[in-house]
C-alpha positions as CSV (number, residue, x, y, z in Angstrom):
1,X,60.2,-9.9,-9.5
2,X,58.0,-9.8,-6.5
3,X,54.4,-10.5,-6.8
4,X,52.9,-6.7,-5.4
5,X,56.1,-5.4,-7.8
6,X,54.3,-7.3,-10.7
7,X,50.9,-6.3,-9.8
8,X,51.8,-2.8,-9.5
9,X,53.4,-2.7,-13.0
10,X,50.5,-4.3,-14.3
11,X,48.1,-1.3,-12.5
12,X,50.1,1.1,-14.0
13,X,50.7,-0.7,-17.6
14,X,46.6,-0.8,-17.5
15,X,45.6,2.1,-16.2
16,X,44.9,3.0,-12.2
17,X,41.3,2.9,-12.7
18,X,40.1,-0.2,-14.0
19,X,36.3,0.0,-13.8
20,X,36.5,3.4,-15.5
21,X,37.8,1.2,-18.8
22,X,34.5,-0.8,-18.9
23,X,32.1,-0.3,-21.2
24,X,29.1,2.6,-20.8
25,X,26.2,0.6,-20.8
26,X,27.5,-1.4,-17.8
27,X,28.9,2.3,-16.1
28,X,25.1,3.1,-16.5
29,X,24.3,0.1,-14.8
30,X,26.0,0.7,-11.9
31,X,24.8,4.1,-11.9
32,X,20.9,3.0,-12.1
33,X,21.4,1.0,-8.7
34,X,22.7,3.8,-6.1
35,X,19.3,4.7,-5.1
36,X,20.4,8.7,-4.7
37,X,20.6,11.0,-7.6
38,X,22.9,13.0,-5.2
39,X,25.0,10.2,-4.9
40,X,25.2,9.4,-8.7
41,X,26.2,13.1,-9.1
42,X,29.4,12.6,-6.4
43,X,30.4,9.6,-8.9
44,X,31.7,12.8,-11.3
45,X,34.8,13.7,-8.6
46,X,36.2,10.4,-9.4
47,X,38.2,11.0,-12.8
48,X,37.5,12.7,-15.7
49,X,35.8,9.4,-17.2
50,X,33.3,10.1,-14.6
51,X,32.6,13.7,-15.1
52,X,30.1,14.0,-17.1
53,X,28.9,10.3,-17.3
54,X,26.4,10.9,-14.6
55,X,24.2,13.1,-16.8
56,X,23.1,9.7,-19.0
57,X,21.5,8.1,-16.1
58,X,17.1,8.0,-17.5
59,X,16.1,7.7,-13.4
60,X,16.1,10.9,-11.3
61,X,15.7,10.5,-7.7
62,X,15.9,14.2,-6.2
63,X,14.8,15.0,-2.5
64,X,15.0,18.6,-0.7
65,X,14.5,16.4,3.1
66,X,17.0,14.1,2.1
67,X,20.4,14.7,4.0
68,X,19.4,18.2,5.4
69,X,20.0,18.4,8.7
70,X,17.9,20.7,11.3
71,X,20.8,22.4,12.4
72,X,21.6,23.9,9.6
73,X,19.5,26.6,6.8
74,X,18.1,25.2,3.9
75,X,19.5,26.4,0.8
76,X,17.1,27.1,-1.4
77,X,19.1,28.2,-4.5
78,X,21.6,25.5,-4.7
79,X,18.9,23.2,-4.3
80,X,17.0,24.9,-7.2
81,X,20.2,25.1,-8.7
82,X,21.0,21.5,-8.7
83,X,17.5,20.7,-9.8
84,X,18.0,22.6,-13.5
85,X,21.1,21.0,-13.9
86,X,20.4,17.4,-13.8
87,X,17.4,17.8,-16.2
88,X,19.8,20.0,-18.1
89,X,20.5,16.7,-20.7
90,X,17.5,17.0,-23.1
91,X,19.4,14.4,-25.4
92,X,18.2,11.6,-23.3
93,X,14.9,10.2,-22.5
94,X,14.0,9.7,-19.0
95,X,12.3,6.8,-17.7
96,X,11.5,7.9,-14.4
97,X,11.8,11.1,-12.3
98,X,10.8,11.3,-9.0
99,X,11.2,14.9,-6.8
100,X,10.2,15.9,-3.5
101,X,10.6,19.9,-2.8
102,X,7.6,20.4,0.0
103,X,6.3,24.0,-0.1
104,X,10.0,25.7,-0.9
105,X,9.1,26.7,-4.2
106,X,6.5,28.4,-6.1
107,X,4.2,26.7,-8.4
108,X,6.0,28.4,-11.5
109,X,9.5,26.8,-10.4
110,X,7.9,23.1,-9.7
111,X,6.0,23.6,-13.0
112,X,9.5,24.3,-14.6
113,X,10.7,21.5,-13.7
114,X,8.4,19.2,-14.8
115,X,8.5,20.7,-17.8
116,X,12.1,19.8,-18.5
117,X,11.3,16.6,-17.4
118,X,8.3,16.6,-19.8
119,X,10.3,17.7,-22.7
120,X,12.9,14.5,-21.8
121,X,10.1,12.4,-22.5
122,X,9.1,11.1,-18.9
123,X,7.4,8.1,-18.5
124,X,7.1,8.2,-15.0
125,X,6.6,10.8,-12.4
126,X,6.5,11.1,-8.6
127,X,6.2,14.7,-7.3
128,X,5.7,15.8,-3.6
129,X,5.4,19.0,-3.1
130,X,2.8,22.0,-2.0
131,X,1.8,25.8,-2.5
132,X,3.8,27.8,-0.2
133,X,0.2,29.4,0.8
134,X,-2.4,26.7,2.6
135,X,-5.0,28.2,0.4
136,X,-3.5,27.8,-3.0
137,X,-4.9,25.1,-5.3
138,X,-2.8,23.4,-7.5
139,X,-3.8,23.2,-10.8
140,X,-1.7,21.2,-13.1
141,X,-0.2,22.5,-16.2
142,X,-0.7,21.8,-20.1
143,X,2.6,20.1,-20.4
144,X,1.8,17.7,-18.0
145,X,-1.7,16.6,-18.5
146,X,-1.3,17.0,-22.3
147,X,2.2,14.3,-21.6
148,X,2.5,12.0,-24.2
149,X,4.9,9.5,-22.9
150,X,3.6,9.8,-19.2
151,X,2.6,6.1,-18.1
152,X,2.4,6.3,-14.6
153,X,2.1,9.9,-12.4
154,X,2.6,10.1,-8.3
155,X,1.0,13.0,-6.7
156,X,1.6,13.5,-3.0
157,X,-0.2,17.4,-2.3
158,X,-0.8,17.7,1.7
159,X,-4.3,18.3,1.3
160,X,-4.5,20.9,-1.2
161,X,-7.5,20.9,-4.0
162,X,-6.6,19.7,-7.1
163,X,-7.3,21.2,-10.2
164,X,-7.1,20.5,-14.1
165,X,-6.7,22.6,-16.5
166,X,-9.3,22.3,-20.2
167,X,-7.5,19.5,-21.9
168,X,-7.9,16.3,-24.0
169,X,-6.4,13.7,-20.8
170,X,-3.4,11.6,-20.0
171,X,-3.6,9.4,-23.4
172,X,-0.9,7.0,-22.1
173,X,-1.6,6.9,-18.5
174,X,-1.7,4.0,-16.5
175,X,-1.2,4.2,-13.2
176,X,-1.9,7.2,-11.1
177,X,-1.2,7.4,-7.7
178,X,-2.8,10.3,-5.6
179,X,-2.3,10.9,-2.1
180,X,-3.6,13.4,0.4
181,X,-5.6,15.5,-2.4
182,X,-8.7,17.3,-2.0
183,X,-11.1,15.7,-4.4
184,X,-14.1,17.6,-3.6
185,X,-15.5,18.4,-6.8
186,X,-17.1,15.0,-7.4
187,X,-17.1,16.7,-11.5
188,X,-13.5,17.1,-11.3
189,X,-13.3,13.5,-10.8
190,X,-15.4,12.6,-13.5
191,X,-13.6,14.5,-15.5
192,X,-10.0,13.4,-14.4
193,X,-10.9,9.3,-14.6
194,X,-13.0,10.0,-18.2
195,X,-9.0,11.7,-19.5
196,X,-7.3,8.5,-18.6
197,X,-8.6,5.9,-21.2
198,X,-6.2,3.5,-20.5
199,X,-6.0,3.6,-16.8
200,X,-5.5,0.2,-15.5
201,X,-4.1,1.1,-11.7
202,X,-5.6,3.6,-9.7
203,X,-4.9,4.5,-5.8
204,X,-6.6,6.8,-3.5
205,X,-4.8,7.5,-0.3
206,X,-5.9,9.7,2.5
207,X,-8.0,11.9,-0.1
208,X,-10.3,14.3,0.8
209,X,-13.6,13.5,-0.4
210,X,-15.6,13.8,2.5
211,X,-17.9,17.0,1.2
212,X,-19.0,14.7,-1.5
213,X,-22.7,13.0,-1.2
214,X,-21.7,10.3,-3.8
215,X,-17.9,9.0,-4.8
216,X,-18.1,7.4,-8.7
217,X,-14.8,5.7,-9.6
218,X,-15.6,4.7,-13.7
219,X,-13.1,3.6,-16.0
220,X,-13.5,0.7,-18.3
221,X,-10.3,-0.6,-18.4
222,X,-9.0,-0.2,-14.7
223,X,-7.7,-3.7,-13.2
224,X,-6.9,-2.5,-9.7
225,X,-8.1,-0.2,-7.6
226,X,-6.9,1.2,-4.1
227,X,-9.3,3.6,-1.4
228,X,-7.1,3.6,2.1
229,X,-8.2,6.6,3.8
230,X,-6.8,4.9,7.6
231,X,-4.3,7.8,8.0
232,X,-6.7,10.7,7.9
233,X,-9.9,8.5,10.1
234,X,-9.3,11.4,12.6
235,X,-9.8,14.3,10.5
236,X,-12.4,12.8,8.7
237,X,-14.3,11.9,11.7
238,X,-14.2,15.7,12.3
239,X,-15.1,16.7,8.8
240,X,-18.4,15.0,8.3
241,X,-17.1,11.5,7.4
242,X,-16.1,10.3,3.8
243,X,-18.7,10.1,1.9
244,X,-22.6,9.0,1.5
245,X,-22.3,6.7,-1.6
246,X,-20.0,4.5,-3.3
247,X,-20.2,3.7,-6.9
248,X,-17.4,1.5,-8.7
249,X,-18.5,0.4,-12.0
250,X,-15.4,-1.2,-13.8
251,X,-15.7,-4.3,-15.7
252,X,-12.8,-5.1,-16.1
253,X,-11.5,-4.7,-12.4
254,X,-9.3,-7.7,-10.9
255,X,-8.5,-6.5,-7.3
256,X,-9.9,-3.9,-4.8
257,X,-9.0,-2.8,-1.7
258,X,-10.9,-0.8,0.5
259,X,-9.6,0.7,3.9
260,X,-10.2,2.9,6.6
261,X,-13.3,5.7,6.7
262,X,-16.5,3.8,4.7
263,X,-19.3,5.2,3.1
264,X,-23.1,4.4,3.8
265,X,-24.3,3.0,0.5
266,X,-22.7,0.9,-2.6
267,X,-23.1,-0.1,-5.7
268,X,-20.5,-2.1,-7.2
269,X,-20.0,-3.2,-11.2
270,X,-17.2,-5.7,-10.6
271,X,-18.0,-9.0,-11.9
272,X,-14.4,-9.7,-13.1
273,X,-12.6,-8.9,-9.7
274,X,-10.9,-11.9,-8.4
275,X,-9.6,-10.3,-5.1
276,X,-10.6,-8.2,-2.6
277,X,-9.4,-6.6,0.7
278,X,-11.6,-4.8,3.3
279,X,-10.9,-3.1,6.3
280,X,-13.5,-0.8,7.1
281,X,-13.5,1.7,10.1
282,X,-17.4,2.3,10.6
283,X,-18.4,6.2,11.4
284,X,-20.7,6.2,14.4
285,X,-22.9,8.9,15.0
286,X,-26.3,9.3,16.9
287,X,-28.2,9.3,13.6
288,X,-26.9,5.7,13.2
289,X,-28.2,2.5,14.6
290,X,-26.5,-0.5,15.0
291,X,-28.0,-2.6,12.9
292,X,-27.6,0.3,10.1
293,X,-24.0,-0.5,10.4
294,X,-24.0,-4.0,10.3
295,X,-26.5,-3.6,7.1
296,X,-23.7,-1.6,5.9
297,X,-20.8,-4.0,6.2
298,X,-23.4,-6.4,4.9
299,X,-24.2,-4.6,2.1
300,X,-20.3,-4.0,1.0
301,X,-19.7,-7.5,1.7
302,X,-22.1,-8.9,-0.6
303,X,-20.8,-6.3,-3.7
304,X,-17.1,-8.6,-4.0
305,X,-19.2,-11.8,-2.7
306,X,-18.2,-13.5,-6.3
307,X,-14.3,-13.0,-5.5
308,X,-11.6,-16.4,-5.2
309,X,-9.2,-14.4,-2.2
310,X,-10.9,-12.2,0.2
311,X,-9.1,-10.6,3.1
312,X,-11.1,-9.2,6.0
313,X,-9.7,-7.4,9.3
314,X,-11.0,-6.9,13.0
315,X,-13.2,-4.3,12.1
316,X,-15.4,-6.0,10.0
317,X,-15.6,-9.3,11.5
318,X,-16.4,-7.2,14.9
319,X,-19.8,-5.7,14.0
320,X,-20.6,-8.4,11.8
321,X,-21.1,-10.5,15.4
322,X,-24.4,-8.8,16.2
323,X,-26.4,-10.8,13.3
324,X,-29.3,-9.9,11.7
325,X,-30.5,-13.5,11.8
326,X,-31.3,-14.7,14.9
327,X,-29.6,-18.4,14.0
328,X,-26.3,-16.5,13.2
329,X,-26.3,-17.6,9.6
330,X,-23.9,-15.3,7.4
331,X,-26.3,-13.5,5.2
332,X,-24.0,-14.2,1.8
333,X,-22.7,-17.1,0.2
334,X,-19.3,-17.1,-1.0
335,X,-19.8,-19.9,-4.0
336,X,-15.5,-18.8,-5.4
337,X,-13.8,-18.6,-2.7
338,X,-10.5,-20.7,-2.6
339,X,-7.8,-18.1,-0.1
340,X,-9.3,-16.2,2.8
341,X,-7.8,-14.5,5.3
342,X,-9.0,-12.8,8.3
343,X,-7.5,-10.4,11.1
344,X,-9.2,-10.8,14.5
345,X,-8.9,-10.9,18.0
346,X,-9.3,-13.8,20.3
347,X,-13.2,-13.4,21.9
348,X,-15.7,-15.2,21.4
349,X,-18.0,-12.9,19.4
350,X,-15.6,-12.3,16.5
351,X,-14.7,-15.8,16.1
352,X,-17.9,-17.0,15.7
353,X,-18.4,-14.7,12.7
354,X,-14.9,-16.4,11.6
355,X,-17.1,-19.7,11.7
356,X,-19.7,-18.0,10.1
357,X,-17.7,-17.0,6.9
358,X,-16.1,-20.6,6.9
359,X,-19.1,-22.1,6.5
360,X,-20.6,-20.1,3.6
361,X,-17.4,-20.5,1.6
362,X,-18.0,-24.1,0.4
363,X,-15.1,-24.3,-2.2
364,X,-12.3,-22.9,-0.1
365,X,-9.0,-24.1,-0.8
366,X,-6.6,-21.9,2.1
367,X,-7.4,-20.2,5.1
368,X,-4.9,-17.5,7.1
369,X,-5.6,-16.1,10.7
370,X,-3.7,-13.7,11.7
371,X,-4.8,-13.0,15.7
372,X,-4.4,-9.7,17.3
373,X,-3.1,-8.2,20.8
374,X,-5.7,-9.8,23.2
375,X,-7.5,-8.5,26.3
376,X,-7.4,-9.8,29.7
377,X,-11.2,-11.3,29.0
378,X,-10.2,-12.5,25.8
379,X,-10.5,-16.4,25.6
380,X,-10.3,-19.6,23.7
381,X,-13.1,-22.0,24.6
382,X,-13.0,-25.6,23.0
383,X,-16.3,-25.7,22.7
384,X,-16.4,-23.5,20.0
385,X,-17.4,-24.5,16.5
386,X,-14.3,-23.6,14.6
387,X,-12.5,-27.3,15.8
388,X,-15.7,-28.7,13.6
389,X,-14.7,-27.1,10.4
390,X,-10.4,-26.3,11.1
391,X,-10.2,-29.5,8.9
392,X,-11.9,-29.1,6.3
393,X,-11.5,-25.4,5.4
394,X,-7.9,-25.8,5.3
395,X,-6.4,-23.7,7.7
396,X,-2.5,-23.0,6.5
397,X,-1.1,-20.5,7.9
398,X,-2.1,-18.9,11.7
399,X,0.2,-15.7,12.7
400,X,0.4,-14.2,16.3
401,X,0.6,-10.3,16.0
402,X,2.5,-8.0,18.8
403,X,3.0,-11.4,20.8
404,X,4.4,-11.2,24.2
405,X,3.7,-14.7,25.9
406,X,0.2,-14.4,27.0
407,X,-1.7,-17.0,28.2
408,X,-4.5,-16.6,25.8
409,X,-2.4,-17.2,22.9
410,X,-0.6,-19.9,23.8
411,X,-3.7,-21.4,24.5
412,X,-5.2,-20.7,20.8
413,X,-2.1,-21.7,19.7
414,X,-2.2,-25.2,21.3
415,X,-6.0,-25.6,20.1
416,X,-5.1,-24.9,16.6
417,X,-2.1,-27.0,16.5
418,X,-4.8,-30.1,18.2
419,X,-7.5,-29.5,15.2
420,X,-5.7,-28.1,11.9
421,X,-4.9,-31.4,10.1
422,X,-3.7,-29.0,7.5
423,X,-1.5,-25.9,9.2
424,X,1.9,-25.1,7.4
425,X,2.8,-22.7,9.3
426,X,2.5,-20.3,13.0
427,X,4.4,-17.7,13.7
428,X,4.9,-15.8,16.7
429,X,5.3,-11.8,16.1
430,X,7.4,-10.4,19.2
431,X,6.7,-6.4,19.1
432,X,9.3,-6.5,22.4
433,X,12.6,-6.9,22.0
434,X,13.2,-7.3,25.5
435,X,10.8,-9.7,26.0
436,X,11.6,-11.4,22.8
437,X,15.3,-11.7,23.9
438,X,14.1,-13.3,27.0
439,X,11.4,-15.4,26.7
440,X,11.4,-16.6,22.8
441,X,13.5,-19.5,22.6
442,X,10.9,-20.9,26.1
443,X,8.2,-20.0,24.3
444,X,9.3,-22.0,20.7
445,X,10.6,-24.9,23.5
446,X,6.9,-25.2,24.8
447,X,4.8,-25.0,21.6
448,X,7.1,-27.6,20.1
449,X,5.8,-29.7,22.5
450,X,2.1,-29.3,21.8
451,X,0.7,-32.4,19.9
452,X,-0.1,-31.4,16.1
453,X,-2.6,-32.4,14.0
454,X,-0.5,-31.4,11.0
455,X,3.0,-33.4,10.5
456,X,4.0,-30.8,8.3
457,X,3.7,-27.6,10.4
458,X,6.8,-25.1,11.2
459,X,7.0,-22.9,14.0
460,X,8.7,-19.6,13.7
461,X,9.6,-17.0,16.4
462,X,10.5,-13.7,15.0
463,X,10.7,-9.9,16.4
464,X,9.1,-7.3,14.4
465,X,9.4,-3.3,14.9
């Protein structure tokens, strides 16, 4: 018998489909990695094994943008329609359900939903959505809040106010993720952090908070915190800025990062955070003075002082160059610090204050410098005392954002490979691709020439969109 004769009998003795004859728990394996609930529905056209095996998938991945094309009318119904019918299983727990339906639907029908998802046992959410009116609140229902398998909720509300209904709080929340929500009742807030006893992650993004006079973020079991509010600087600006105060008092807080639009004042409780991330965009106004600002950047500097990895950006090391001691001595002392990294630009100013911070962190194990698109002034004198203390603050790793061959850079870049006795690694960030395609393999041939300090260094030459 021919061999495609034998393995044709043997497909028939066996049955055409042999990965419908595998077990279900490894069926809902491969179902849990196609990232599409649409696409684990289409699974059910394959055979009558596959029918109705998509409806014992626990993750629900459901997006109204998703495949819709401009051309063509949304259909609300049989989106609506296909919605109830993959929460329709209320035999099977879910472990995650994430939908995105804009401002299609009325409160009532989102609220539905998340009720059938509520009654399924979710443990965690991810809703995007709005009120079809811009002057609706959304205020979330009983089921929700009152959720006792909910461990981690996404909200995503285009600026609406948020409001909560009279209720005892997310008893098993964890992680709450809130973006572009109007949190303007500074009680409201209270009230939502005080319902979450066990929150340990909380994030902040692009929220409106600016018609506060003080922000108070207290929870006493929350490890990491997240305030990014770079998207909306803009509208902010234009608003009356962020807000007057910040108050953090979390004790048991292990990393913070703070971005975008600061406040004024601070008060910080953190003694157990261990990292921190700033990258303040100062308000300027005519009541302001600059050396109110650099008190301010001071002031939130020397409230996460006590951390072991600090990561700063251009901002801050920016107006931190107009010292408010005339010998340019950093007013803090960093007495932990063992990784810092800082985002700057190449001028003189800025890098001093990179000196500065080296020199009040005494116990610092790693240093990273990622430099940024420089300006025609910009330059690298040797003079400089950086080549004093490259050596002994252990420079490791020096990255060249939106690189396109400039002078400026490939000088710095020849400095630091003369004077970091410790540098692992520099990378070149092409943002070109022309450019990259023409000049990147010249410019990797002329750096590898450059004598090194550091026997173990590695160049890299990448393009990044």
């Amino acid at each position: 018998m021919k061999k495609s004769e034998r393995t044709n009998s043997a497909i028939r003795n066996n049955g055409v489909d042999r990965i419908s004859n595998l077990p279900d728990p490894i069926l809902h394996s491969i179902l849990s990695r196609l990232p599409e609930t649409e696409e684990v529905v289409r699974t059910s056209i394959l055979s009558t094994r596959w029918r109705y095996l998509w409806t014992s998938i626990k993750s629900l991945d459901i997006d109204c943008i998703r495949g819709f094309k401009p051309s063509k009318t949304f259909k609300k119904h049989k989106f609506e329609e296909f919605v109830y019918s993959v929460l329709l299983n209320q035999t099977l727990d879910l472990d995650s359900f994430r939908l995105r339906c804009m401002n299609y639907y009325k409160m009532s029908t989102i609220w539905r939903w998340v009720q059938a998802a509520v009654m399924r046992k979710v443990k965690f959410l991810d809703l995007t959505f709005c009120p079809i009116s811009k002057f609706e609140d959304v205020e979330l229902p009983n089921c929700l809040v009152m959720c006792e398998s909910l461990v981690a909720l996404k909200l995503y509300l285009f600026d609406h106010k948020l409001l909560l209904p009279n209720f005892k709080g997310f008893l098993a929340l964890k992680v709450l993720e809130l973006n572009s929500v109007e949190l303007s009742d500074g009680y409201l807030v209270k009230k939502l952090l005080k319902s979450c006893p066990l929150l340990e992650d909380l994030s902040l993004y692009d929220c409106v908070i600016f018609q506060l006079l003080d922000f108070t973020i207290s929870c006493p079991n929350l490890k990491t915190l997240r305030l990014d509010n770079r998207k909306s600087y803009g509208e902010i600006q234009i608003n009356g800025g962020y807000c007057n105060g910040l108050e953090i008092y979390c004790p048991k807080l292990v990393f913070l990062e703070y971005a975008g639009h600061i406040a004024y004042m601070f008060d910080f409780k953190v003694d157990s955070l261990k990292k921190a991330v700033l990258c303040p965009q100062l308000r300027i106004d005519h009541s302001s003075s600059p050396q109110s600002l650099v008190n301010t950047i001071f002031d939130l500097f020397a409230g996460v002082s006590h951390v072991e990895s600090l990561s700063l950006n251009l901002s801050f090391a920016q107006w931190v160059a107009a010292p408010r001691d005339p010998n340019g001595v950093f007013p803090a002392c960093l007495p932990n610090l063992k990784t810092l990294e800082i985002t700057t630009s190449l001028d003189a100013n800025t890098m001093n204050v990179v000196v500065m911070i080296l020199k009040a962190s005494p116990n610092l194990k790693r240093f990273n410098l990622i430099i940024l698109t420089t300006h025609e002034d910009d330059y690298w004198p040797e003079s400089w005392e950086l080549k004093e203390v490259l050596g002994y603050h252990h420079l490791k790793r020096v990255e060249f954002v939106e690189f396109n061959g400039e002078k400026q850079k490939l000088d710095a870049a020849r400095f630091l490979l003369e004077h970091a006795t410790e540098l692992e690694e520099m990378i070149f960030s092409w943002c070109d691709k022309v450019k990259y395609d023409e000049k990147s393999m010249e410019t990797l041939n002329q750096v590898s020439k450059f004598h090194k300090a550091s026997s173990s260094v590695e160049i890299t030459t990448l393009l990044k969109n």
